[in-house]
C-alpha positions in Angstrom: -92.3 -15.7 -188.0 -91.3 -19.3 -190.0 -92.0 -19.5 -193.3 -94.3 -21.9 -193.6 -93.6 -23.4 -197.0 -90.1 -24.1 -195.9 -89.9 -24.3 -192.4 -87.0 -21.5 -192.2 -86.7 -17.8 -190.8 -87.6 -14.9 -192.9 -83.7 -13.5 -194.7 -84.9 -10.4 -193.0 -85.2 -11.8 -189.4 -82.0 -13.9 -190.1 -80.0 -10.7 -191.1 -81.4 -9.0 -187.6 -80.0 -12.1 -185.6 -76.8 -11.8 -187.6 -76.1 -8.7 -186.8 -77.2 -8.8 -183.4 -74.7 -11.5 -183.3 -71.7 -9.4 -184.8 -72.3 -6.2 -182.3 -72.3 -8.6 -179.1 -69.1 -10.1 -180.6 -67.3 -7.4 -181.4 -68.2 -5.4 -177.8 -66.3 -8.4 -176.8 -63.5 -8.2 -178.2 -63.3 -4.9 -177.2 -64.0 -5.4 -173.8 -61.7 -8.0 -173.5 -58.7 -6.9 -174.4 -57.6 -4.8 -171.2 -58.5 -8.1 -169.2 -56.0 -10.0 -171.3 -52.8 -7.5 -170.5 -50.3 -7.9 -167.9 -50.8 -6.2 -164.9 -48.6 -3.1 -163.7 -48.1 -5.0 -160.4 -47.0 -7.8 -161.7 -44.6 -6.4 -164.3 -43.1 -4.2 -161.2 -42.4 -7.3 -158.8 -40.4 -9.2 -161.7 -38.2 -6.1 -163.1 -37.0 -5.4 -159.4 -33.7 -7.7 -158.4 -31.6 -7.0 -155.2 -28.8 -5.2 -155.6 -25.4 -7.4 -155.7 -23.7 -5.5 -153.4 -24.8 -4.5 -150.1 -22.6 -1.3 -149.4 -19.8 0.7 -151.4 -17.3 -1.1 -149.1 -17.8 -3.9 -150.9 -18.1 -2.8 -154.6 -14.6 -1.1 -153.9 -13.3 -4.5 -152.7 -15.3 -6.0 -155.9 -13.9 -3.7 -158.4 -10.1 -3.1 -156.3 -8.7 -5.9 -158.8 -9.9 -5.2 -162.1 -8.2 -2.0 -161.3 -4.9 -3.4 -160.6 -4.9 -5.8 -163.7 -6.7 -3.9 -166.6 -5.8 -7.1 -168.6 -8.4 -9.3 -166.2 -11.2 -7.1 -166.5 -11.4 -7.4 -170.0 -11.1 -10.9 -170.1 -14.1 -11.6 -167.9 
């Protein structure tokens, strides 16, 4: 398998190992990638926020005086 002049693989083995080397790294890569994206879950639990008013009772009372002063509304 070594040369035995040099002490060194054969370019023929060394090609083998190297692409051996380049398919097991690339299948990787591959692979890898859906383990690096966020999960649905995840992406559900943070995009979900209470509501900041509990009944339309209260929005009316909320929004009763930017009604009445058109003026305030617009400077808020």
């Amino acid at each position: 398998m070594r040369d035995d002049a040099t002490g060194r693989l054969p370019k023929e083995v060394l090609d083998m190992k190297l692409s051996t080397f380049n398919a097991v790294l690339v299948a990787a890569a591959v692979t890898g990638q859906p383990a690096l994206a966020q999960s649905p879950k995840a992406a559900d639990k943070t995009s979900q926020t209470q509501p900041a008013v509990s009944s339309p009772a209260e929005f009316d009372k909320q929004l009763a005086p930017a009604l009445d002063d058109p003026a305030a509304s617009a400077r808020n």
